[in-house]
NUVOTOR-613457 format. One record per residue (C-alpha): residue number from 1; x, y, z. Coordinates in pm, 1 decimal, always signed. Each point is the difference from the previous one (the first is absolute). Layout:
residues N
<vexpa><resi>NUM</resi><east>X</east><north>Y</north><up>Z</up></vexpa>
...
END
This chain:
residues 165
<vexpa><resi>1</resi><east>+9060.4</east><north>+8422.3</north><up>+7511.5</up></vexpa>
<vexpa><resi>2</resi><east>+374.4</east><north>+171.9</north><up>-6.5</up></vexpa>
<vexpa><resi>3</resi><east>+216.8</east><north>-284.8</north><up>+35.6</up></vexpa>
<vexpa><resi>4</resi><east>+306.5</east><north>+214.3</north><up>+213.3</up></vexpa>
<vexpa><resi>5</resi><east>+300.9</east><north>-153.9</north><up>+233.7</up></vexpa>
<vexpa><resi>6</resi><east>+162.3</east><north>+288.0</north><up>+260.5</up></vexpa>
<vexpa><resi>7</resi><east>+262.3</east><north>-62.6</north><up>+251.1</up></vexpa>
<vexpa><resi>8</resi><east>+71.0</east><north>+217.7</north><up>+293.0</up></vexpa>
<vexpa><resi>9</resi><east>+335.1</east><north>-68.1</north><up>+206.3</up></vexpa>
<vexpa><resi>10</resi><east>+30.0</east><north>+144.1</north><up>+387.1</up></vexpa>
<vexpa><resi>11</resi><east>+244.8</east><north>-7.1</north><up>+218.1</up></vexpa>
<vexpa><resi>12</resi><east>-90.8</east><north>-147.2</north><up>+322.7</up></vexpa>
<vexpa><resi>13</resi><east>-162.6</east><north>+296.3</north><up>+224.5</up></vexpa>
<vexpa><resi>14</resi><east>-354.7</east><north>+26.5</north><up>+116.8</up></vexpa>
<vexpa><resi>15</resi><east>+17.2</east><north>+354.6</north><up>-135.4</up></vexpa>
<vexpa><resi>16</resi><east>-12.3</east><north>-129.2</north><up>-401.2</up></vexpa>
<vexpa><resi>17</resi><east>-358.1</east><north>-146.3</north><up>+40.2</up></vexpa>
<vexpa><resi>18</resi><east>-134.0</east><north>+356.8</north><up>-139.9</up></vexpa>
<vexpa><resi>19</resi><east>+126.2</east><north>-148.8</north><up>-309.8</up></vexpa>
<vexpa><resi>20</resi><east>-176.3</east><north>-298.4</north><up>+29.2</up></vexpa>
<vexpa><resi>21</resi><east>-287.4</east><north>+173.4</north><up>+26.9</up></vexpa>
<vexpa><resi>22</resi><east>+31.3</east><north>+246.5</north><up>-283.4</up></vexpa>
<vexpa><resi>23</resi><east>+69.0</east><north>-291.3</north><up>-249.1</up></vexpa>
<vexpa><resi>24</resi><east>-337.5</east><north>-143.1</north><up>+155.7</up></vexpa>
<vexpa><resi>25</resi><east>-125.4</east><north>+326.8</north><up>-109.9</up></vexpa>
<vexpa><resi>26</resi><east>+116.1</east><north>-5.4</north><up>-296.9</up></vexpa>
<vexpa><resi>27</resi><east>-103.6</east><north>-314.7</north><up>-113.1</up></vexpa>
<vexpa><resi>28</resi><east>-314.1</east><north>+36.2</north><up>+110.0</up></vexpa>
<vexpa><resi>29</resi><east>-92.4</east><north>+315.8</north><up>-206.1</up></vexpa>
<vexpa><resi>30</resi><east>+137.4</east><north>-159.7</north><up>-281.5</up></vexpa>
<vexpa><resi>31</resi><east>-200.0</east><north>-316.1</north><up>+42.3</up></vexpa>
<vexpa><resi>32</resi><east>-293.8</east><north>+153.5</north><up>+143.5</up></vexpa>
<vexpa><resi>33</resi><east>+2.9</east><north>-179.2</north><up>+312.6</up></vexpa>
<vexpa><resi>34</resi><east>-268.0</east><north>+52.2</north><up>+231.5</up></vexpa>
<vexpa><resi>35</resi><east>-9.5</east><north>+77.0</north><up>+363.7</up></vexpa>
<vexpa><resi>36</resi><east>-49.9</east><north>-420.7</north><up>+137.0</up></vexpa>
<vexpa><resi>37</resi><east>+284.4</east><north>-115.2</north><up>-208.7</up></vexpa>
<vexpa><resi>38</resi><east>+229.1</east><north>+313.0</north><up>+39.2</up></vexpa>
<vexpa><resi>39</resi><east>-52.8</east><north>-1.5</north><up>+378.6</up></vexpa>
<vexpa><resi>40</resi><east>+103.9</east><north>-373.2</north><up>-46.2</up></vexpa>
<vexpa><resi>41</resi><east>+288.7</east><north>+29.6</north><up>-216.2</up></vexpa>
<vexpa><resi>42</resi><east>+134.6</east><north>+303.2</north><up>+250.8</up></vexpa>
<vexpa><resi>43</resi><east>-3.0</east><north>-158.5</north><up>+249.7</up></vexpa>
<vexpa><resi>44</resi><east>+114.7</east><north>-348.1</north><up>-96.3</up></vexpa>
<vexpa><resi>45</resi><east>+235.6</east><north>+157.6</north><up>-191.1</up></vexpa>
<vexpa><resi>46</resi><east>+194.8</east><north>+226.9</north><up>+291.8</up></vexpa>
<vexpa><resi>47</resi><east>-44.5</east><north>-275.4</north><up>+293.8</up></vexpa>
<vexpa><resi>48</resi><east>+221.3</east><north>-246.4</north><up>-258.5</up></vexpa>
<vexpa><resi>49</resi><east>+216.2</east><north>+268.1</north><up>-48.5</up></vexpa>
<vexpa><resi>50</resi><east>+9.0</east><north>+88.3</north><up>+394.3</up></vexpa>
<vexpa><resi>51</resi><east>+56.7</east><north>-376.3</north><up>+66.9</up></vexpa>
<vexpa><resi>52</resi><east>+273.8</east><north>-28.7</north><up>-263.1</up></vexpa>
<vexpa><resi>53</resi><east>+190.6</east><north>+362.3</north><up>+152.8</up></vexpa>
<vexpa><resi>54</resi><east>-12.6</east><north>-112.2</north><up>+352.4</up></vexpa>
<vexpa><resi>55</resi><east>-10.8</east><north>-370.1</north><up>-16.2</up></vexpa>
<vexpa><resi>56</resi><east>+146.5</east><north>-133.0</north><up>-309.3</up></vexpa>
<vexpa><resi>57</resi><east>+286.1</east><north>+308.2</north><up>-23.4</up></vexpa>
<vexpa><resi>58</resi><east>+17.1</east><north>+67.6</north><up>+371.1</up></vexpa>
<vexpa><resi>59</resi><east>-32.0</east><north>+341.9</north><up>-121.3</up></vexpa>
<vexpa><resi>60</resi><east>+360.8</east><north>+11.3</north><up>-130.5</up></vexpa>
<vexpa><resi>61</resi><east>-14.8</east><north>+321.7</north><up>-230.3</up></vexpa>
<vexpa><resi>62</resi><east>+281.2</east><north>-174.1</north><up>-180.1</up></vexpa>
<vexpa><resi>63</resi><east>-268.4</east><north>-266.7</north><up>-123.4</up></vexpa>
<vexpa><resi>64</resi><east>-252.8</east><north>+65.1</north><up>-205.1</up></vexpa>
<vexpa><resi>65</resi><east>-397.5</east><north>-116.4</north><up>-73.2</up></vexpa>
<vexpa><resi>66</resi><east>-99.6</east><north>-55.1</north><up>-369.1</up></vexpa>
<vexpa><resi>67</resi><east>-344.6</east><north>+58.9</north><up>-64.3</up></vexpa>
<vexpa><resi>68</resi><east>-109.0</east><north>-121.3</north><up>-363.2</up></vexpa>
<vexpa><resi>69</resi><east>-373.7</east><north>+52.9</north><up>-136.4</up></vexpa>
<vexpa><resi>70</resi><east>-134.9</east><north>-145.1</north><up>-311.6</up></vexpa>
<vexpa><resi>71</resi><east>-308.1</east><north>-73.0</north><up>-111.3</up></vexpa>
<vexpa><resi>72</resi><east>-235.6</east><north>-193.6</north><up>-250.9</up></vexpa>
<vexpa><resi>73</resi><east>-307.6</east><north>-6.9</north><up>-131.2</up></vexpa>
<vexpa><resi>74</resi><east>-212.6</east><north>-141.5</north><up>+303.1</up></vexpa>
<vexpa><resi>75</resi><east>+268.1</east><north>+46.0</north><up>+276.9</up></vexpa>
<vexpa><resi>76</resi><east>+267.7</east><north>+221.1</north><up>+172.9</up></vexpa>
<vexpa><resi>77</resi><east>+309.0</east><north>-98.4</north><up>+167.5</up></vexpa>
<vexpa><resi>78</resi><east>+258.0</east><north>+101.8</north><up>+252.3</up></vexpa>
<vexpa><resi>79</resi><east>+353.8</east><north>-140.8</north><up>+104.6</up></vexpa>
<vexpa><resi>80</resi><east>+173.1</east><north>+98.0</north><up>+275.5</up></vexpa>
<vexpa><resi>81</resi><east>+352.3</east><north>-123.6</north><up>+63.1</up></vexpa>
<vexpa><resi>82</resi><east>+212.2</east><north>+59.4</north><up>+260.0</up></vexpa>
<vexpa><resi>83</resi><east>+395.4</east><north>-50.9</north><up>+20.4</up></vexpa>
<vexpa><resi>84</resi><east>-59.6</east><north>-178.2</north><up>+345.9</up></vexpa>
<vexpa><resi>85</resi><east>+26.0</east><north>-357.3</north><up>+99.4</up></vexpa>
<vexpa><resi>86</resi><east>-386.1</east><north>-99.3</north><up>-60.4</up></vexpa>
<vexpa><resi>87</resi><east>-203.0</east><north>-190.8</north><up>+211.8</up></vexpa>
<vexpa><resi>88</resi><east>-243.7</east><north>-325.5</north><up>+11.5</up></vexpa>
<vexpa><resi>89</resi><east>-342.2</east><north>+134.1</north><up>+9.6</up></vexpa>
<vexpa><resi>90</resi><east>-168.0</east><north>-302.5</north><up>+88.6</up></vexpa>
<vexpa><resi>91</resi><east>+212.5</east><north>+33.4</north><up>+335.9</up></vexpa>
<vexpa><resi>92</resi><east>-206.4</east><north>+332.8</north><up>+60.0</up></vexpa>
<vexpa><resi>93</resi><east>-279.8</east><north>-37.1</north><up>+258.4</up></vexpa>
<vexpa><resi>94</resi><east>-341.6</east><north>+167.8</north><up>+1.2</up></vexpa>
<vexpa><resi>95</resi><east>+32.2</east><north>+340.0</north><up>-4.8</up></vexpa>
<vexpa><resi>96</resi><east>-345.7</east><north>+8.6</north><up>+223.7</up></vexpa>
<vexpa><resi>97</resi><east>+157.4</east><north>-167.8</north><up>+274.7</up></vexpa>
<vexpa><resi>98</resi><east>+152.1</east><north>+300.6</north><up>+268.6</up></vexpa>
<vexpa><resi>99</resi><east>+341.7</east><north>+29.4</north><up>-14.6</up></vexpa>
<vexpa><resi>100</resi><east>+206.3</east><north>+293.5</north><up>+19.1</up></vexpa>
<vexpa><resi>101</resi><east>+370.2</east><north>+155.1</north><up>-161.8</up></vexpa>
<vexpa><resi>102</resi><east>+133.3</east><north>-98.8</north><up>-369.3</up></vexpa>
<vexpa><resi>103</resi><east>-160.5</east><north>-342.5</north><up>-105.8</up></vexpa>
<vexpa><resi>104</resi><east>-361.8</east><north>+175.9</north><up>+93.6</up></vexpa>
<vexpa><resi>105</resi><east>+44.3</east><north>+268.8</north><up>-255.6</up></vexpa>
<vexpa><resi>106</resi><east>+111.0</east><north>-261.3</north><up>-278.0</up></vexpa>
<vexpa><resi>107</resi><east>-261.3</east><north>-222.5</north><up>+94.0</up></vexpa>
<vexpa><resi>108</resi><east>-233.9</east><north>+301.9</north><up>-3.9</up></vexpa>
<vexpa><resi>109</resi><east>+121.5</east><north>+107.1</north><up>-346.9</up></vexpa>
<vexpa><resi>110</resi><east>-22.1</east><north>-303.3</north><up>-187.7</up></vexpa>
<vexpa><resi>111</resi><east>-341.9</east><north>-47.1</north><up>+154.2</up></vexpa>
<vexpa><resi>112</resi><east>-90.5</east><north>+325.7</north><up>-143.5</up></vexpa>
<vexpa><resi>113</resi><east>+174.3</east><north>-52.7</north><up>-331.7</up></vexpa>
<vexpa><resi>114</resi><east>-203.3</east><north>-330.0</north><up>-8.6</up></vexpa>
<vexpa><resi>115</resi><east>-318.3</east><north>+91.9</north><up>+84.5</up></vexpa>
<vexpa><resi>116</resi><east>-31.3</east><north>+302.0</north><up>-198.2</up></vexpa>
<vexpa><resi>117</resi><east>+172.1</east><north>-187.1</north><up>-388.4</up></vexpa>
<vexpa><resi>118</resi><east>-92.1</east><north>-251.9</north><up>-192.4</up></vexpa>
<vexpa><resi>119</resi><east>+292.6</east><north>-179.3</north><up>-19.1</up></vexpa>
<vexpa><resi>120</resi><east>+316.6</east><north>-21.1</north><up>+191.1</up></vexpa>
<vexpa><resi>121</resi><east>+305.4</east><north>-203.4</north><up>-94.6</up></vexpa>
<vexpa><resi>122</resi><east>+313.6</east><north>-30.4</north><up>+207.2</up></vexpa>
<vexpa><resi>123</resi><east>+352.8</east><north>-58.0</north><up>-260.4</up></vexpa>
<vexpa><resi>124</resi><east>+334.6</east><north>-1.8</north><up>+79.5</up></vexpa>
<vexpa><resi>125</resi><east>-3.9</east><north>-99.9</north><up>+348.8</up></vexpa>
<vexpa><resi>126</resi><east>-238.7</east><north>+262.8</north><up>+68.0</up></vexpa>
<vexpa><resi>127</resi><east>+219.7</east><north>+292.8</north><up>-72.2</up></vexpa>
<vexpa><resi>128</resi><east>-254.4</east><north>+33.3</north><up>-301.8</up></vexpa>
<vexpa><resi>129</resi><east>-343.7</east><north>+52.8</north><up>+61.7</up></vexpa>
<vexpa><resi>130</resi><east>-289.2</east><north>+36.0</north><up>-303.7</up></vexpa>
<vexpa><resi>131</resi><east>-312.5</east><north>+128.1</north><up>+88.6</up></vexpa>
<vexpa><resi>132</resi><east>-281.9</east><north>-42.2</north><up>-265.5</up></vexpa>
<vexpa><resi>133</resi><east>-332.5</east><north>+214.2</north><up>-63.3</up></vexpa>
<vexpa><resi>134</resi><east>-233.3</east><north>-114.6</north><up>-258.5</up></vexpa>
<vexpa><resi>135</resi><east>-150.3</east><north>+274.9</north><up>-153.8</up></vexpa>
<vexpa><resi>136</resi><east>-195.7</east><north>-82.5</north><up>-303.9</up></vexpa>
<vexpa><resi>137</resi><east>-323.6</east><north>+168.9</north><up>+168.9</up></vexpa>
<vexpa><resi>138</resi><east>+169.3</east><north>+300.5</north><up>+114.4</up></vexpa>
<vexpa><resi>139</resi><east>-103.3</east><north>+171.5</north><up>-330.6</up></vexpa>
<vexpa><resi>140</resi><east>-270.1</east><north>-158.8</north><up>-72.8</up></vexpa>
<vexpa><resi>141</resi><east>-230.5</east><north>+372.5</north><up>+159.4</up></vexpa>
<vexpa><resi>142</resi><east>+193.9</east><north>+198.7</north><up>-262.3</up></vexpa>
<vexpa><resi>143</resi><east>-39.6</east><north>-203.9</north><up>-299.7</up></vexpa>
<vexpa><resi>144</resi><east>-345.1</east><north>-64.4</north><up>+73.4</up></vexpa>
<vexpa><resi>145</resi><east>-19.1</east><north>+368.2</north><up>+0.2</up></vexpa>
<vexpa><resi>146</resi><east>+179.2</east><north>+68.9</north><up>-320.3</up></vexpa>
<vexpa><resi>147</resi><east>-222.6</east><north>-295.7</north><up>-167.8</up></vexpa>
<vexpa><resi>148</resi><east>-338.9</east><north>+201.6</north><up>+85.5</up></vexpa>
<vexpa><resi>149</resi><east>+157.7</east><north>+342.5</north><up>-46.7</up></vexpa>
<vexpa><resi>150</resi><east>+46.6</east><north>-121.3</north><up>-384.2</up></vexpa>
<vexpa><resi>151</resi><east>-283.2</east><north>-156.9</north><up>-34.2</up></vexpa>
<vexpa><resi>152</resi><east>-177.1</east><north>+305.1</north><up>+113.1</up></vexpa>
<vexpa><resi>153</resi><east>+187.5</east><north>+171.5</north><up>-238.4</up></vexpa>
<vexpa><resi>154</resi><east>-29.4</east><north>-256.2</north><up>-330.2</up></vexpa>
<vexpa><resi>155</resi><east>-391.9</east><north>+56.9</north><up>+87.3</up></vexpa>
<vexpa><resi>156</resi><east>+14.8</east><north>+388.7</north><up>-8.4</up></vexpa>
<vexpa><resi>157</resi><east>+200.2</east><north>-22.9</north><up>-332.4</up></vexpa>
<vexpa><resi>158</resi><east>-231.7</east><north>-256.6</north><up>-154.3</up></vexpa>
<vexpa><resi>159</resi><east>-303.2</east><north>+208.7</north><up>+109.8</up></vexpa>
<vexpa><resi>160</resi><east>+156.3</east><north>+369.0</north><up>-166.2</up></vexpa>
<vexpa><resi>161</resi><east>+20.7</east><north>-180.6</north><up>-272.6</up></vexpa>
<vexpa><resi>162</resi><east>-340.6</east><north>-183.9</north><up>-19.5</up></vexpa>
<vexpa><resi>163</resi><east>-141.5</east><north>+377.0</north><up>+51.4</up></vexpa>
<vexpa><resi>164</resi><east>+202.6</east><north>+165.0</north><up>-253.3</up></vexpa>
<vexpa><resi>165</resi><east>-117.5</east><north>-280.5</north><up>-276.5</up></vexpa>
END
């Protein structure tokens, strides 16, 4: 695995998420992500973004979200921080439960963030959150691959040259 950190910094508008999604994009080609865990990481990824434009910076241009990525041999990781004043989010209710206006799309968010990671840590007086994917099998199709393709291979060359003797 490529051990890699990348930061991304927006300014508080709706409109940057496209970036969000191309350094999704980008780290999942490099990583070979598959569909499951990039569909997860998207979409975790962009709703903790959305929540940290709208409800952390009360999308104040002037402020910006910080979106850092690293990752490690059996997981990777995202923090997002925004420059508002945080939040308690064991105060935040059931997302399930109808309700309507700005607390039901944070509640909505976070549930989504939550159901679709791993982990999820509130810092900072949650102006930080990190949202964790563990991905040692996410390869595991390729290198399986790779191991039979030279296999296959190792047996071709030790058969040429059991004919040739």
């Amino acid at each position: 695995m490529i051990s890699k950190k990348q930061e991304l910094v927006i300014d508080s508008n709706l409109q940057n998420l496209n970036k969000v999604v191309h350094m999704v994009e980008e780290i999942s080609d490099t990583y070979n992500i598959n569909n499951t865990y990039f569909g997860n990481i998207l979409v975790s990824l962009t709703e903790a973004v959305r929540n940290a434009i709208i409800h952390g910076n009360r999308e104040d241009h002037a402020k910006k979200v910080h979106i850092l990525f690293t990752s490690s041999n059996t997981a990777l990781s995202f923090s997002v921080r925004d420059e508002g004043e945080g939040f308690d989010p064991s105060r935040v209710s059931d997302p399930t439960e109808a309700e309507e206006g700005e607390a039901a799309g944070l509640k909505k968010g976070l549930y989504l963030i939550r159901s679709l990671s791993d982990e999820l840590y509130f810092k900072d007086g949650g102006r930080l959150l990190e949202i964790v994917f563990h991905i040692s099998s996410i390869n595991y199709e390729l290198s399986m691959y790779r191991t039979k393709a030279l296999r296959n291979y190792f047996q071709s060359q030790e058969q040429k040259v059991s004919r040739e003797k």
